[in-house]
C-alpha positions as CSV (number, residue, x, y, z in Angstrom):
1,X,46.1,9.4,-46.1
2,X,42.2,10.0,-45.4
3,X,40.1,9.1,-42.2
4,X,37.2,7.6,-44.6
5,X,34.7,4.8,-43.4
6,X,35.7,1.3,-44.7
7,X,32.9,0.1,-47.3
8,X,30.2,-1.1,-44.9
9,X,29.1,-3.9,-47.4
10,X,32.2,-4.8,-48.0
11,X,33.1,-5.5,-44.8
12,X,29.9,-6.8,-43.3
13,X,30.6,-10.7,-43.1
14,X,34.0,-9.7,-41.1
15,X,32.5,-7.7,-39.1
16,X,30.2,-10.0,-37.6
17,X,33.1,-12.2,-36.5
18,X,34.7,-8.5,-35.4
19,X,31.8,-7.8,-33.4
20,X,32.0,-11.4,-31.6
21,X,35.9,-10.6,-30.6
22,X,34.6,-7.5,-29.2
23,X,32.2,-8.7,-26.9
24,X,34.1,-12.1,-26.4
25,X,33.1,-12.7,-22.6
26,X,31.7,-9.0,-22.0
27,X,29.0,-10.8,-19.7
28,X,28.8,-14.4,-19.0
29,X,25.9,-16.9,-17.5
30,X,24.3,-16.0,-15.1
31,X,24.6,-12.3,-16.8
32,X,24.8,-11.0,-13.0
33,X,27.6,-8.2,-12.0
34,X,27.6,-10.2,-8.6
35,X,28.7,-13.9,-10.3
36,X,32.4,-13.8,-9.3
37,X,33.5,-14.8,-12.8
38,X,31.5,-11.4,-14.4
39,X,34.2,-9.6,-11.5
40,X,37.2,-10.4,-13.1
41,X,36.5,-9.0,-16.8
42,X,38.4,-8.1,-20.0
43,X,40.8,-10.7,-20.8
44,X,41.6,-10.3,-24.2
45,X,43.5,-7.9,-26.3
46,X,43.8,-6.1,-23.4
47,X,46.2,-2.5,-24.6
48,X,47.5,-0.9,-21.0
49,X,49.1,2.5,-20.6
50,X,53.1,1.6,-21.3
51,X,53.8,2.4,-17.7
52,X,51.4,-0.1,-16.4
53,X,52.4,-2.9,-18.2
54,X,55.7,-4.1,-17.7
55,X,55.7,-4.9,-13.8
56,X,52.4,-6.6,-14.2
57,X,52.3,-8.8,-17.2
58,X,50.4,-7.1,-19.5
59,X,50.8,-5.4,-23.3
60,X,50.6,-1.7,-24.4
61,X,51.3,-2.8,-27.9
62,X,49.7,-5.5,-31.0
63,X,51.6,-5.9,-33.7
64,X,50.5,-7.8,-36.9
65,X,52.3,-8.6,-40.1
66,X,51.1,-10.1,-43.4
67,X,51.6,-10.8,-47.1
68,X,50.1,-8.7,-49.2
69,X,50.0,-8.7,-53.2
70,X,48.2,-5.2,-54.4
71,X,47.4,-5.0,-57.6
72,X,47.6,-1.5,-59.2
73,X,46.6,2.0,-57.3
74,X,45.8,-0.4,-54.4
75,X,44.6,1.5,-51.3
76,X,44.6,0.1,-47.8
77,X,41.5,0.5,-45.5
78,X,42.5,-0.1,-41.8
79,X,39.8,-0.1,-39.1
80,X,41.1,-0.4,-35.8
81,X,38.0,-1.3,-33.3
82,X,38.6,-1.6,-29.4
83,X,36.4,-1.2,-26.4
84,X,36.4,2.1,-24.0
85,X,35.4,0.9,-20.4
86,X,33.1,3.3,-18.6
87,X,32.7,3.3,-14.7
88,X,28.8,3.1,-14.1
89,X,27.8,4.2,-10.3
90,X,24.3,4.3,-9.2
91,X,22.7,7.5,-6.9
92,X,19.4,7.6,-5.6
93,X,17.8,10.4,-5.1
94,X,16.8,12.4,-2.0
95,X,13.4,14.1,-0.4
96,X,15.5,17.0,-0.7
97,X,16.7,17.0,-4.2
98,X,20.2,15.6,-3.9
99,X,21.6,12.1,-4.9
100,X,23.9,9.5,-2.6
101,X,25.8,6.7,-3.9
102,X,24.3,3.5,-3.3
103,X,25.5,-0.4,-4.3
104,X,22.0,-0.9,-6.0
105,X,18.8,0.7,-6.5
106,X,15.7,-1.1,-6.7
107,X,13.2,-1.0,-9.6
108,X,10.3,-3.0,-10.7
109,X,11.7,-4.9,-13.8
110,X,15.7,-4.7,-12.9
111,X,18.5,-4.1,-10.0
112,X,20.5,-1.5,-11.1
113,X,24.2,-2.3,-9.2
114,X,27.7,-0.4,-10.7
115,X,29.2,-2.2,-13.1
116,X,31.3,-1.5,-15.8
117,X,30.5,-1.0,-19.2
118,X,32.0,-1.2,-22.6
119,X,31.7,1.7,-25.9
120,X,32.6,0.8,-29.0
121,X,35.3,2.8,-30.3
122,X,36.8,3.3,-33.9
123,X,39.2,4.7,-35.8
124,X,39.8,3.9,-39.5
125,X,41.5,5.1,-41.8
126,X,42.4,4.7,-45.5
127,X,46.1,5.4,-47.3
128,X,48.0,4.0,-50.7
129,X,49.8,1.5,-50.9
130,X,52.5,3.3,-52.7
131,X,52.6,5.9,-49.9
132,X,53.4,3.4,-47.2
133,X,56.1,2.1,-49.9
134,X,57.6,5.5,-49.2
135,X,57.5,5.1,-45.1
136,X,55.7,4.9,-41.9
137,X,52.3,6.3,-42.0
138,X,51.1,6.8,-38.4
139,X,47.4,8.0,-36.8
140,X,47.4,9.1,-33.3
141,X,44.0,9.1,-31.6
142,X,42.4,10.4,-28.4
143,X,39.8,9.6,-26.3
144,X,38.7,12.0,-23.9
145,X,37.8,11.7,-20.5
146,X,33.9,12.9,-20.2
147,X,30.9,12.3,-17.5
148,X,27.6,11.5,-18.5
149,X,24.2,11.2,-16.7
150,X,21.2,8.8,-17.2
151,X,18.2,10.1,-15.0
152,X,16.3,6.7,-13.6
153,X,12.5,7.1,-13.3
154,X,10.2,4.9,-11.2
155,X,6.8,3.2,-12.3
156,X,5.0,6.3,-11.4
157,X,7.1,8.5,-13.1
158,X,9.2,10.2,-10.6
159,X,13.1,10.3,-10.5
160,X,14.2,7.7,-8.1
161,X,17.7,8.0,-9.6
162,X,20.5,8.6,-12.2
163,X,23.4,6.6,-13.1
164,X,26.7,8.3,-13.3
165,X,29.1,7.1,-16.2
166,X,32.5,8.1,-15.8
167,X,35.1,7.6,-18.9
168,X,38.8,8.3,-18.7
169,X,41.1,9.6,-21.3
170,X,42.5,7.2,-23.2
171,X,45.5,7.7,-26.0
172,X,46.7,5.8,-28.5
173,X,48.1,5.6,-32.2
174,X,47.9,3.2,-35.0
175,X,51.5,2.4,-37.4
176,X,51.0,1.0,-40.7
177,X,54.5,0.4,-43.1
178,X,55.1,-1.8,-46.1
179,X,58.4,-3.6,-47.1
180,X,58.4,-5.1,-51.0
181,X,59.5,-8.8,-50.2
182,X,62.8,-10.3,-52.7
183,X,60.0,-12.5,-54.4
184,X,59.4,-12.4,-58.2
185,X,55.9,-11.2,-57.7
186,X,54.7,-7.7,-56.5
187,X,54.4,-8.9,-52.8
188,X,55.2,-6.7,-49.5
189,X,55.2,-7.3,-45.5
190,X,52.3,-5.5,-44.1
191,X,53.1,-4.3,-40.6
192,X,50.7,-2.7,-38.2
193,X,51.2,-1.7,-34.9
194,X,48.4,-0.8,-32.4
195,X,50.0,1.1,-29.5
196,X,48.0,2.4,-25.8
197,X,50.3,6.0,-25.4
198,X,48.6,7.0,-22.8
199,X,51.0,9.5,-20.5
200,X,49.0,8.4,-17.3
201,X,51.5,6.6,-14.7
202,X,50.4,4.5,-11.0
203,X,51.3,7.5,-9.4
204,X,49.2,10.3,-11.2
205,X,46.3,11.2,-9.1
206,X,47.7,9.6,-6.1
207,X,46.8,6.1,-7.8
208,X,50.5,4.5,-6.3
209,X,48.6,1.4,-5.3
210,X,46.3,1.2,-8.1
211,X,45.1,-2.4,-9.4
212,X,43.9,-3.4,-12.5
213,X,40.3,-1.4,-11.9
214,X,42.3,1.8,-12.0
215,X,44.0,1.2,-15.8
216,X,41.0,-0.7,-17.3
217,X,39.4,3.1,-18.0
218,X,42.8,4.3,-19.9
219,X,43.2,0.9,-21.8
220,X,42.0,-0.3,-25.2
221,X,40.0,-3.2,-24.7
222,X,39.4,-6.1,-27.1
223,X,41.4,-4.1,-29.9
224,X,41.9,-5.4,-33.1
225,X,41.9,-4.8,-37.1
226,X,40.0,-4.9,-40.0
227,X,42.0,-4.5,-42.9
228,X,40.8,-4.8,-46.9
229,X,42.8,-4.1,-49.9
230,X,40.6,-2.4,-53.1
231,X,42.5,-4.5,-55.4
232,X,44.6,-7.2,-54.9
233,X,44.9,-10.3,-51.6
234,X,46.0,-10.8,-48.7
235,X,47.9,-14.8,-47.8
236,X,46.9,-16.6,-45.6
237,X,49.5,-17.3,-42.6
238,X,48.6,-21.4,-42.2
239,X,48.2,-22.3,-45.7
240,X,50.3,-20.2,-48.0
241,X,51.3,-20.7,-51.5
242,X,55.0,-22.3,-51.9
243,X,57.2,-19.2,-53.0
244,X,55.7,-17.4,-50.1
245,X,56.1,-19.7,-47.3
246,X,59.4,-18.5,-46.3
247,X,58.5,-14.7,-46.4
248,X,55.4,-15.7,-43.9
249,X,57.5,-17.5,-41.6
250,X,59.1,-14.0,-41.5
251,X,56.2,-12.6,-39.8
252,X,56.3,-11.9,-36.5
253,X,52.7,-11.3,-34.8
254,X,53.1,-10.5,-31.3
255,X,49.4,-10.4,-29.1
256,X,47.5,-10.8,-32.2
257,X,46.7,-13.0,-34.8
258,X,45.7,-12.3,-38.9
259,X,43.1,-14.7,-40.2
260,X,41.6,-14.2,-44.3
261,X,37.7,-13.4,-43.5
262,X,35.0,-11.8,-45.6
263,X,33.0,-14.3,-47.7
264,X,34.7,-17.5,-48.2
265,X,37.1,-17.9,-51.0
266,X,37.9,-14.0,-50.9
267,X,41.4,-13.2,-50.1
268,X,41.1,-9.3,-49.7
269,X,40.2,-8.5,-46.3
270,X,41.8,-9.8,-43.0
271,X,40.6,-9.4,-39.3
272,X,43.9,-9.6,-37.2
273,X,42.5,-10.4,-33.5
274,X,43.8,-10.9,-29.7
275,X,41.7,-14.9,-30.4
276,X,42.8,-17.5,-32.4
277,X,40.9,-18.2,-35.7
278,X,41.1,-20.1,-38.6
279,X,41.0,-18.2,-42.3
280,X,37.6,-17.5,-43.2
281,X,35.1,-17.5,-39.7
282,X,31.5,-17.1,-39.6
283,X,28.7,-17.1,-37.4
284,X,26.3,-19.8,-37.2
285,X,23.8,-19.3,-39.5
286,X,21.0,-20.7,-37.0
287,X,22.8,-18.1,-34.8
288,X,19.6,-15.7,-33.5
289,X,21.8,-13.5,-31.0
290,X,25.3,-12.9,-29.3
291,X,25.0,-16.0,-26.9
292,X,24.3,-18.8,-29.7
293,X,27.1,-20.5,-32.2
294,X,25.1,-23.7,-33.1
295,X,26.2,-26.4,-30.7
296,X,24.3,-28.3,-28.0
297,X,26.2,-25.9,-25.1
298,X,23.7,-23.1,-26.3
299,X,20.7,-25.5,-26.0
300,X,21.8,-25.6,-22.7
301,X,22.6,-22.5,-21.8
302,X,19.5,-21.0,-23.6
303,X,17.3,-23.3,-20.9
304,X,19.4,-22.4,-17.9
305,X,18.8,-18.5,-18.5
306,X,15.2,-19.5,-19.2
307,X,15.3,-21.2,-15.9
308,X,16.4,-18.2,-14.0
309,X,14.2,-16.9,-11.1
310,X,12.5,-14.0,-11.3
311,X,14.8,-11.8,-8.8
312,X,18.2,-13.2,-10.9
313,X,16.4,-11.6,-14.0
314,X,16.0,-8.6,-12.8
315,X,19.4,-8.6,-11.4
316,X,20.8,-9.5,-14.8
317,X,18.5,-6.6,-16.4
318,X,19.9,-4.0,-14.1
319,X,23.7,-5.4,-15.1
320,X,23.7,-4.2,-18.5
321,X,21.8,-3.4,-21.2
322,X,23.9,-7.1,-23.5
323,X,22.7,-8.9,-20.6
324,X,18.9,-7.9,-20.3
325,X,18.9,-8.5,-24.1
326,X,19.6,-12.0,-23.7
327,X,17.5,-12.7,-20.9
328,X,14.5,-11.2,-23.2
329,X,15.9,-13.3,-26.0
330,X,15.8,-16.7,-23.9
331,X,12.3,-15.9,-22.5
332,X,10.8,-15.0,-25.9
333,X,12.8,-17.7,-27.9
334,X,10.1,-19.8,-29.7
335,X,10.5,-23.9,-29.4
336,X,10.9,-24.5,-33.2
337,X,14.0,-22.2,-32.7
338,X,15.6,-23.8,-29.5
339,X,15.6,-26.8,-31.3
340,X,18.1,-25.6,-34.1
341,X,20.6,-24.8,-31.1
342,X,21.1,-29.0,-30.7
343,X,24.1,-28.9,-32.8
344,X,24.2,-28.5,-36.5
345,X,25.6,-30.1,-39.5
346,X,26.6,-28.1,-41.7
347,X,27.2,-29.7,-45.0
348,X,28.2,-33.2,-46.7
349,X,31.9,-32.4,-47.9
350,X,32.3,-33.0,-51.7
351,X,32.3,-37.2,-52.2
352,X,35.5,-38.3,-54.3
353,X,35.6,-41.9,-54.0
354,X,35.6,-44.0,-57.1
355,X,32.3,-45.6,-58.3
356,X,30.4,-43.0,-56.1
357,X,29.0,-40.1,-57.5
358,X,30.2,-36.4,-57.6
359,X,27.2,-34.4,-56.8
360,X,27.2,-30.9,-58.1
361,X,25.1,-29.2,-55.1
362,X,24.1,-31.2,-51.6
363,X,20.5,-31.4,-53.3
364,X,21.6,-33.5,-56.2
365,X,22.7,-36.2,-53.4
366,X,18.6,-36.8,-53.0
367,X,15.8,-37.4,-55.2
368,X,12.3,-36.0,-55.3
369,X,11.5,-38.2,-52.3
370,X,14.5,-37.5,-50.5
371,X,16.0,-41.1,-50.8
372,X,19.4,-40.4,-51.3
373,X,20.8,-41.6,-54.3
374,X,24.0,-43.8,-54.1
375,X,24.0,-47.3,-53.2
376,X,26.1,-47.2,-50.4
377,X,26.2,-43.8,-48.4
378,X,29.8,-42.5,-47.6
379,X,28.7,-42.6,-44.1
380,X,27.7,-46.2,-44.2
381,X,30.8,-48.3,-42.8
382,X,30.1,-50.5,-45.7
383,X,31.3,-47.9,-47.9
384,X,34.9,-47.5,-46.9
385,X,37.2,-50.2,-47.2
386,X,37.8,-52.9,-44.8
387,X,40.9,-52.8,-42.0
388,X,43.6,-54.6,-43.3
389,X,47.9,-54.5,-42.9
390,X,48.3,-52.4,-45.3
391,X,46.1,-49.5,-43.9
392,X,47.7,-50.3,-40.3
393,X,50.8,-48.7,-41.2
394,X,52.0,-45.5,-44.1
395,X,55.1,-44.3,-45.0
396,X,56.6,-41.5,-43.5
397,X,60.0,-39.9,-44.8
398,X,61.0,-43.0,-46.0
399,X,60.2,-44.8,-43.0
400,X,57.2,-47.5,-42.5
401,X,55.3,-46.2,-39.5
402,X,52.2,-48.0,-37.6
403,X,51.2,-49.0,-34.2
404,X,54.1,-49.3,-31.8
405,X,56.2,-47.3,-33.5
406,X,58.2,-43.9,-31.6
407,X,57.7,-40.1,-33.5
408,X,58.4,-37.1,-32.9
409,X,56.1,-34.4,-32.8
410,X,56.4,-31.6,-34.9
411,X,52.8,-29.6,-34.9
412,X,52.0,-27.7,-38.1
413,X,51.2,-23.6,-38.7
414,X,47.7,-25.0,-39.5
415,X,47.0,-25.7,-35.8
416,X,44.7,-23.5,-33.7
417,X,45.0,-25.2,-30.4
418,X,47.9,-23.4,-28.5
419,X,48.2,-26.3,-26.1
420,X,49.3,-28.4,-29.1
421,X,52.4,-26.3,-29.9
422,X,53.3,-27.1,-26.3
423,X,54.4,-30.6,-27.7
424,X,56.2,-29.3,-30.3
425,X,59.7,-31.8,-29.9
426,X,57.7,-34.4,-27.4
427,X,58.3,-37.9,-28.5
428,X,55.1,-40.0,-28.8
429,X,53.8,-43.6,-29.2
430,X,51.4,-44.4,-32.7
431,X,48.5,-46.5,-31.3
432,X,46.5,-46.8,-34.2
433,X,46.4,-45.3,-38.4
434,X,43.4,-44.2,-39.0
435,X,41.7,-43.2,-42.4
436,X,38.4,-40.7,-42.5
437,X,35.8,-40.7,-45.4
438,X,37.8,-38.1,-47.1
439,X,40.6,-40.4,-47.3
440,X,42.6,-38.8,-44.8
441,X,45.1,-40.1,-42.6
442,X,45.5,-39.7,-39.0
443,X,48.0,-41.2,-36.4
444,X,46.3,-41.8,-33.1
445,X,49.4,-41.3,-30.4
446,X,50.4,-41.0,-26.8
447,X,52.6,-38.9,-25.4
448,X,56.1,-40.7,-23.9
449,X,56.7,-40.0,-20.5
450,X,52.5,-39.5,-19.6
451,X,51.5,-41.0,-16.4
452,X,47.8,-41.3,-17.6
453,X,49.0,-42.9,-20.6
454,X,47.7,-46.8,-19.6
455,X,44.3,-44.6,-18.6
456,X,44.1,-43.2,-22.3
457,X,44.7,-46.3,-23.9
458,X,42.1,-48.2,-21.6
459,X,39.5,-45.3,-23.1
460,X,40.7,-44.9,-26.7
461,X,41.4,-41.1,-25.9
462,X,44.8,-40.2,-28.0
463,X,45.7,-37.0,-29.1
464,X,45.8,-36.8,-33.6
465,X,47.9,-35.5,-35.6
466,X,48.5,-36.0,-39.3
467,X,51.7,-37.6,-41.6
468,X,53.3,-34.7,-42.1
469,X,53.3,-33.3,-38.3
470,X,55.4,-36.4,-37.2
471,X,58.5,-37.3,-37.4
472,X,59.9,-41.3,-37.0
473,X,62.3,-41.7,-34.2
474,X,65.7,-42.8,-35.7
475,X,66.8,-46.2,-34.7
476,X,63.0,-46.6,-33.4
């Protein structure tokens, strides 16, 4: 086993979906340490010292497992990234030389006010696949506790201040074993375990009554894995090849969640995270900083933080050093740029219907004076066939299913909605069969037993699910 860097290139499109998990609500509109939804912070992939968690709901421990096939001398690099919170209190200083705490210090561009702020930690790692054949390999880890000063200077110079950032000692250790699968191919269960071992308890340092403040410093925050095979793939864990579906079922992920990333189409890195993902995320590409993902919520948010008085700015400047940077970015943002926050449309999917064209590349669909080329769009309504019977209803199991008729739901692995696994068993009413441009199919339903049922009819607001996540009601 070696402690080695991952390949930065390799990694880089993963990473930028990493670094979003990281900082996933860090600081939130209106940026301000006083906004009473910036007070209660850290939410997700939250690793507490083992004797905090139990009595108050929370996890010391991820654990993800996945399919690998390694091909070869396969190695495995593992990057496990987290956030370290540090207590930041702010001092002003005295005629006589000494500093007092105060709950903010004024300065002419920014309110500096304690708040809490989040390093990036790391710890990687790098070990053979054939040596986790043979057993457990394990990496313990250590954070120390340290103290750090900032000295704050005033416009003239003078040192009106310091900031005092306090980090507690934090322990953990990262797992990693392999167990060859009864397949017929070279295939193993990946398992790796991301444990908080911190000794600290609520009663060290007279801290019986402590609240969630108090373990924030000796937690990992936001932790999750990068992991990339040198040769070989990963499976996916919603859409796996047949012989392998019943070794992914197998898999039990418990406060995390294994998606394929890197480019798209590669198989051979994975970012397990405390968020749901679909295989293969990315950030907008008209995405210009941490706050923008390329729908019409940033337009607006990008104008409200422009709109922001001058004394909220500064307030939001002396919060943290994320926050200033996206008060800067909404201030400087130039109007040709705001506009590519109204939403985006990424690209016409590939066009299979008979008698229309195939186009090779999106700018084959358009001629030299951008008149696009088929007769009949796939968007215009003329295109797609018109309603009839035999659209209003598809076979299901055997069974002839349309509106009116009873299911049960049955959501699939593919689904990234939590709430939608909630209704896993729920019987349901089909309202209507719909068919997309991709010739998809998609039962509109309502849920038996609703009580805003007649409302959601009256408004066409169903919830959708496809063929094969239904099941007909016997005797229905």
């Amino acid at each position: 086993m070696t402690t080695t860097a991952l390949p930065a290139a390799r990694f880089a499109v993963a990473r930028q979906v990493a670094d979003a998990v990281l900082f996933e609500g860090y600081v939130l509109y209106p940026y301000r340490a006083s906004a009473a939804k910036n007070r209660l912070r850290w939410q997700f992939g939250v690793l507490v010292p083992p004797a905090w968690g139990p009595a108050h709901g929370e996890h010391s421990f991820q654990r993800t497992e996945v399919v690998m096939e390694p091909r070869g001398a396969a190695t495995l690099a593992v990057e496990l990234r987290f956030l370290h919170a540090q207590r930041r209190t702010v001092e002003e200083a005295r005629p006589d030389g000494s500093f007092v705490t105060v709950p903010e210090l004024h300065l002419p561009d920014r309110v500096l006010v304690p708040w809490d702020e989040g390093t990036e930690e790391r710890v990687e790692m790098t070990v053979a696949v054939a040596e986790l054949e043979e057993g457990e390999v394990s990496l313990p880890f250590v954070r120390p506790a340290r103290e750090e000063t900032e000295t704050v200077l005033g416009a003239d110079g003078r040192e009106v201040g310091r900031l005092v950032r306090r980090t507690e000692r934090a322990d953990g250790v990262l797992r990693l074993r392999a167990e060859q699968l009864d397949v017929p191919y070279r295939a193993f269960k990946l398992t790796a375990v991301v444990e908080n071992t911190s000794e600290w308890t609520p009663d060290a340092e007279g801290a019986a009554g402590a609240d969630r403040d108090v373990v924030l410093p000796r937690s990992l925050v936001a932790a999750h894995l990068l992991m990339g095979l040198s040769a070989g793939s990963f499976l996916s864990m919603t859409d796996p090849p047949e012989w392998a579906k019943t070794s992914v079922a197998t898999c039990a992920n418990r406060h995390t969640w294994p998606v394929l990333a890197g480019e798209p189409g590669s198989s051979d890195v994975v970012l397990s995270s405390p968020i749901i993902l679909e295989d293969h995320p990315g950030i907008a590409p008209e995405s210009i900083g941490a706050m923008y993902d390329a729908t019409e919520i940033d337009e607006i948010l990008a104008l409200r933080t422009a709109a922001l008085t001058d004394q909220e700015k500064r307030e939001a400047r002396g919060t943290d050093a994320r926050a200033a940077a996206v008060i800067d970015l909404a201030e400087t943002m130039p109007p040709e740029v705001l506009e590519r926050l109204h939403g985006a449309v990424r690209a016409l999917r590939e066009i299979t219907d008979p008698g229309v064209p195939t186009p090779e590349s999106f700018a084959e669909l358009f001629d030299e004076d951008a008149v696009f080329k088929p007769d009949t769009p796939w968007w215009d309504p003329e295109h797609a066939d018109p309603a009839g019977p035999a659209r209003d209803r598809i076979l299901i199991d055997g069974t002839s299913v349309g509106p009116g008729s009873r299911v049960v739901l049955r959501p699939g692995l593919r689904r990234t909605d939590a709430q939608d696994l909630f209704l896993q068993g729920a019987t349901a009413q089909v309202e209507a069969v719909l068919h997309d441009v991709d010739g998809g199919v998609h039962l509109a339903v309502t849920v038996e037993g609703d009580p805003g049922a007649d409302i959601r009819r009256e408004q066409g607001r169903f919830l959708y699910f496809q063929p094969d996540e239904v099941a007909p009601l016997e005797g229905a």
